[in-house]
OpenMM code with the backbone's topology and positions (N, CA, C; nanometers):
from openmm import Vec3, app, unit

residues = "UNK UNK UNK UNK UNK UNK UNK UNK UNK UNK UNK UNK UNK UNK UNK UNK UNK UNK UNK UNK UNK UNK UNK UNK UNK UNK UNK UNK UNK UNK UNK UNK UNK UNK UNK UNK UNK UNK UNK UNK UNK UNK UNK UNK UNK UNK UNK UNK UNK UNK UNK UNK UNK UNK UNK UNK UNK UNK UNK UNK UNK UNK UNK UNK UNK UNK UNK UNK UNK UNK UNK UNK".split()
positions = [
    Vec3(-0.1255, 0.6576, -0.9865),
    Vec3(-0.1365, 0.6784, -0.8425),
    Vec3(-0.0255, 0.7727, -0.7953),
    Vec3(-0.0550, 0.8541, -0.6995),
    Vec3(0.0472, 0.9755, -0.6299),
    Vec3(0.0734, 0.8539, -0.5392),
    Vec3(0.2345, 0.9477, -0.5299),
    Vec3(0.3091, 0.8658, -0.3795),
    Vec3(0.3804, 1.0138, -0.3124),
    Vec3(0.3101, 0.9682, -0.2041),
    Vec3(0.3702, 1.0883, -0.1060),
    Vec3(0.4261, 0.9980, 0.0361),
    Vec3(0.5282, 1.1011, 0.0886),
    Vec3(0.5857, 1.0408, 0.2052),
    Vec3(0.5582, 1.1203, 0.3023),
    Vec3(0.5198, 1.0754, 0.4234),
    Vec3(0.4589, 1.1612, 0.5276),
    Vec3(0.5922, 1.1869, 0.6960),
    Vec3(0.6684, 1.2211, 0.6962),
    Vec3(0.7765, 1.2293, 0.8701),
    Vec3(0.7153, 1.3138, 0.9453),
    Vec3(0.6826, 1.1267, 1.0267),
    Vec3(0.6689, 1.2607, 1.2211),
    Vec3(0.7417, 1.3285, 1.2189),
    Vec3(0.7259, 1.4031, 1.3047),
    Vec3(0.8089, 1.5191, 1.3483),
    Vec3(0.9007, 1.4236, 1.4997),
    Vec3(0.9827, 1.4900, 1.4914),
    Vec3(1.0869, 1.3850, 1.6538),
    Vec3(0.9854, 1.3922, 1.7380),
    Vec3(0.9599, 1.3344, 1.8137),
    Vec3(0.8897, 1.3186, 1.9770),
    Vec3(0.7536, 1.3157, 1.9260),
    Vec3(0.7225, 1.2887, 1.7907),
    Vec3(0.5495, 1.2688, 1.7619),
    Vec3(0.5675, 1.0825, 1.7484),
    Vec3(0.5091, 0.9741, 1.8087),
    Vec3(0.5295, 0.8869, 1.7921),
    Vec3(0.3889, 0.8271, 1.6936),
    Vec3(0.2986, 0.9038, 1.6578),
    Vec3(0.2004, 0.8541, 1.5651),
    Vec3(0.1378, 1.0144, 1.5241),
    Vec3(0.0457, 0.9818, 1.3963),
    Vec3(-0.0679, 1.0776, 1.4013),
    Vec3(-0.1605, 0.9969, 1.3691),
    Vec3(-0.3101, 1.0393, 1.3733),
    Vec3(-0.4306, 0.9984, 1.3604),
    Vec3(-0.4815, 1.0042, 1.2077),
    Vec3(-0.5374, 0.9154, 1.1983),
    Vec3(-0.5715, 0.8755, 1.0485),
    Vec3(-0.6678, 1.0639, 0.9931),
    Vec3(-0.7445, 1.0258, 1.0855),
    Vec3(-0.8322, 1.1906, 0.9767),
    Vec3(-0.7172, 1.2802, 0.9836),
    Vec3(-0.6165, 1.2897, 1.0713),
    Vec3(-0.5513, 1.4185, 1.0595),
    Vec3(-0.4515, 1.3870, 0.9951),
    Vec3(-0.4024, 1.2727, 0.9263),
    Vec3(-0.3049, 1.2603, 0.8255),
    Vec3(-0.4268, 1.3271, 0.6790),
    Vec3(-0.5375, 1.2794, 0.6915),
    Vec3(-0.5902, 1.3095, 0.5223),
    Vec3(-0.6234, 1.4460, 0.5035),
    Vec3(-0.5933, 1.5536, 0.6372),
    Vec3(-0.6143, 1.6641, 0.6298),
    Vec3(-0.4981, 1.7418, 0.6245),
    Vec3(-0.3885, 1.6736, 0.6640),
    Vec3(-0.2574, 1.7371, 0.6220),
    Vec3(-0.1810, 1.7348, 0.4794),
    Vec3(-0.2563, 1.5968, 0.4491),
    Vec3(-0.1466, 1.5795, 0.2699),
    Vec3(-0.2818, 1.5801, 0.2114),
    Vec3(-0.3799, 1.7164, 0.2194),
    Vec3(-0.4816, 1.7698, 0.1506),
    Vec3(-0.5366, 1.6247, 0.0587),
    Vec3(-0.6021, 1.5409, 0.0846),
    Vec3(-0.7201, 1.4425, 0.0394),
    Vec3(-0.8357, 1.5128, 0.0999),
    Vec3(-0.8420, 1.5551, 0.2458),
    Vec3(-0.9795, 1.5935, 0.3205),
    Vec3(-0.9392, 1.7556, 0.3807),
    Vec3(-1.0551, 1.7818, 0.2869),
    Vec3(-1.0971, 1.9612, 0.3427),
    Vec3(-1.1008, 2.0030, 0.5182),
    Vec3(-1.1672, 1.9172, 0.5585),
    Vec3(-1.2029, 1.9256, 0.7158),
    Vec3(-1.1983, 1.7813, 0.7835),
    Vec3(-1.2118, 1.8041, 0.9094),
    Vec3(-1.2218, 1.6654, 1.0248),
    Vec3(-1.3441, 1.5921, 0.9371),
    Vec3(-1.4320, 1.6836, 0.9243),
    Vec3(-1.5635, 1.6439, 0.8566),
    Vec3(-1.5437, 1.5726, 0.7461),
    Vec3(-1.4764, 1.5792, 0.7022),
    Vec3(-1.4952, 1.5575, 0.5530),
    Vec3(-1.4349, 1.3993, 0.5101),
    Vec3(-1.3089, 1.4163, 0.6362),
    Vec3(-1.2243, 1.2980, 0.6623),
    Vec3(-1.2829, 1.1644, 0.6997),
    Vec3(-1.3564, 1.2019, 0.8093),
    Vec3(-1.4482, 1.1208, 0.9025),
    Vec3(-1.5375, 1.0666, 0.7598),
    Vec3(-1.6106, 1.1002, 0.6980),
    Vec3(-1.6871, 1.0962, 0.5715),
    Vec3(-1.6116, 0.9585, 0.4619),
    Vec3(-1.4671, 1.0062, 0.4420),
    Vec3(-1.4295, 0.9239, 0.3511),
    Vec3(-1.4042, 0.7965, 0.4236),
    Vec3(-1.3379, 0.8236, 0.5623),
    Vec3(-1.3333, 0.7133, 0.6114),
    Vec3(-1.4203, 0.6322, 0.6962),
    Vec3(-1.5318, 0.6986, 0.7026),
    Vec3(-1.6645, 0.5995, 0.7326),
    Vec3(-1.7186, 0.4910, 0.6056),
    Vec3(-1.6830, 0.5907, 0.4868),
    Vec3(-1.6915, 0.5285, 0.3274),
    Vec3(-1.6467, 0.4071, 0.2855),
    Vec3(-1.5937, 0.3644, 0.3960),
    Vec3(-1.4509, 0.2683, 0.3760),
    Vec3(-1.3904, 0.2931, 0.1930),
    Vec3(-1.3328, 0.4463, 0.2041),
    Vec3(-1.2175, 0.4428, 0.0991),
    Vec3(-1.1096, 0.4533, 0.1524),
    Vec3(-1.0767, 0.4213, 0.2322),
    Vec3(-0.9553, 0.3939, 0.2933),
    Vec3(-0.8862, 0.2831, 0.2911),
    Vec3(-0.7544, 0.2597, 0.2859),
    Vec3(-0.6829, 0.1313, 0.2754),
    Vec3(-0.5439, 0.1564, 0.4278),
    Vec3(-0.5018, 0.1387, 0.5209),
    Vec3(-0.4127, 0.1353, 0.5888),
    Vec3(-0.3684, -0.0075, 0.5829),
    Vec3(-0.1999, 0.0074, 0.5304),
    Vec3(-0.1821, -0.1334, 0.5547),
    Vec3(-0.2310, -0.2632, 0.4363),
    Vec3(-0.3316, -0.1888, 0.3211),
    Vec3(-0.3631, -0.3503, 0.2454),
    Vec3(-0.5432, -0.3437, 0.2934),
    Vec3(-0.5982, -0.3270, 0.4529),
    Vec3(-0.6752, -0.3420, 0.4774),
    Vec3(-0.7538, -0.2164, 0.4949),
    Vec3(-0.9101, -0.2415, 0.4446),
    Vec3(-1.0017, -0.1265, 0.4550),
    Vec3(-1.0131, -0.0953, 0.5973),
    Vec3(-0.9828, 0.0525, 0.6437),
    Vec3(-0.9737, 0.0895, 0.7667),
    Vec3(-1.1270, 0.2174, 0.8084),
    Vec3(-1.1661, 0.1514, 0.9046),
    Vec3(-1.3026, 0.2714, 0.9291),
    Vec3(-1.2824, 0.3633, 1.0658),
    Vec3(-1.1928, 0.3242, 1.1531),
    Vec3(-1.1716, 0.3879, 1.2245),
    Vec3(-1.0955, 0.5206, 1.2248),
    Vec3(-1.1594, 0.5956, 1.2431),
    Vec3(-1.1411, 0.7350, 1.2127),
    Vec3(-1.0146, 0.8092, 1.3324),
    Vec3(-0.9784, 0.8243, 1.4135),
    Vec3(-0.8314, 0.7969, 1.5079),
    Vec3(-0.7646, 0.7432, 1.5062),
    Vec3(-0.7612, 0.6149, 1.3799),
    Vec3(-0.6512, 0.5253, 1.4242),
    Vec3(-0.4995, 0.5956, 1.4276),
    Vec3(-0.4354, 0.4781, 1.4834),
    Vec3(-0.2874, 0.5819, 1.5182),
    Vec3(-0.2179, 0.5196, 1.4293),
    Vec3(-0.1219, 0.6146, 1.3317),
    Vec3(-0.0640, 0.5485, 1.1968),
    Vec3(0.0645, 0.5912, 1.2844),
    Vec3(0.1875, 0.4804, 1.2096),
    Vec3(0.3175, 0.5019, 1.2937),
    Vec3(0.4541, 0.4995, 1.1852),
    Vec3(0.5165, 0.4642, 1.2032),
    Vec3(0.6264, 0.4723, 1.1297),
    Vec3(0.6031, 0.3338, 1.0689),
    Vec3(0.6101, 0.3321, 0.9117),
    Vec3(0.6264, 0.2049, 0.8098),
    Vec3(0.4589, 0.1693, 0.7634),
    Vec3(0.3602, 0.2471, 0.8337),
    Vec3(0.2231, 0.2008, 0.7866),
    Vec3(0.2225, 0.2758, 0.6217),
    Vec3(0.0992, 0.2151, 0.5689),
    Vec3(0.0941, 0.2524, 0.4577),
    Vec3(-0.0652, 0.2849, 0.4119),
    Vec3(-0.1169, 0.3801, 0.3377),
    Vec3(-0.2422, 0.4561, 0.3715),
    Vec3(-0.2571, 0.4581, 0.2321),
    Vec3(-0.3714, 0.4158, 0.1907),
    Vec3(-0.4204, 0.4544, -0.0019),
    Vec3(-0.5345, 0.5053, 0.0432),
    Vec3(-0.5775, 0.6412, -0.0438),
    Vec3(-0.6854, 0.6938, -0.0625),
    Vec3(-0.6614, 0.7683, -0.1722),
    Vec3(-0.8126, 0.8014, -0.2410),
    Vec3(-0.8273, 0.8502, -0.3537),
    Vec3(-0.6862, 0.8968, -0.4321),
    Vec3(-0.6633, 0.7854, -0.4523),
    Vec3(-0.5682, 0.7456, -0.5971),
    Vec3(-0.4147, 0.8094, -0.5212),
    Vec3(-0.4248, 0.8137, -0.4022),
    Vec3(-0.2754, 0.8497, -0.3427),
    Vec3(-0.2423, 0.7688, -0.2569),
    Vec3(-0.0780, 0.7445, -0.2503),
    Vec3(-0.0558, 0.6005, -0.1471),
    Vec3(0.0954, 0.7275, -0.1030),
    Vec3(0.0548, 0.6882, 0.0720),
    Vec3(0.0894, 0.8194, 0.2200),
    Vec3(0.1944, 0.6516, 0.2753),
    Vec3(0.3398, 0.7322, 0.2402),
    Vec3(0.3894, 0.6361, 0.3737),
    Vec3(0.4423, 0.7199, 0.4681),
    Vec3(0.4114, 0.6479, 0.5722),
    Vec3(0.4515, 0.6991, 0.6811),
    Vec3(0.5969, 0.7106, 0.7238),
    Vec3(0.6806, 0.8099, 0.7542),
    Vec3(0.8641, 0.7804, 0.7939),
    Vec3(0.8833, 0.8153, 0.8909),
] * unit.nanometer
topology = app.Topology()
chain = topology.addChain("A")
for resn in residues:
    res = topology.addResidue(resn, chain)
    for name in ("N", "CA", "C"):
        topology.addAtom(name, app.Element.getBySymbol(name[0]), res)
């Protein structure tokens, strides 16, 4: 399994789940994101997550295709 670490940027207090899997390249497009995570291959946290906006924050923890995203 990859481990990657993901830092807001100062004054960002979350990002959104599809646009985290499109930044640490898992998902090609919004499209594509929305896709995996309608799939329920998503894990936030331990738990399968389908909501496609959710707001990830500092200390969450995100598995998808064989990569685990913490958030700092």
């Amino acid at each position: 399994m990859n481990k990657k670490n993901f830092k807001l940027r100062e004054g960002q207090p979350y990002i959104t789940l599809n646009k985290l899997l499109q930044v640490v390249g898992i998902a090609q497009t919004g499209g594509h994101a929305k896709i995996i995570i309608q799939n329920e291959e998503v894990l936030v946290n331990g738990l399968v997550e389908t909501r496609v906006r959710n707001k990830l924050v500092i200390g969450d923890v995100i598995n998808a295709s064989n990569t685990q995203i913490e958030i700092e």
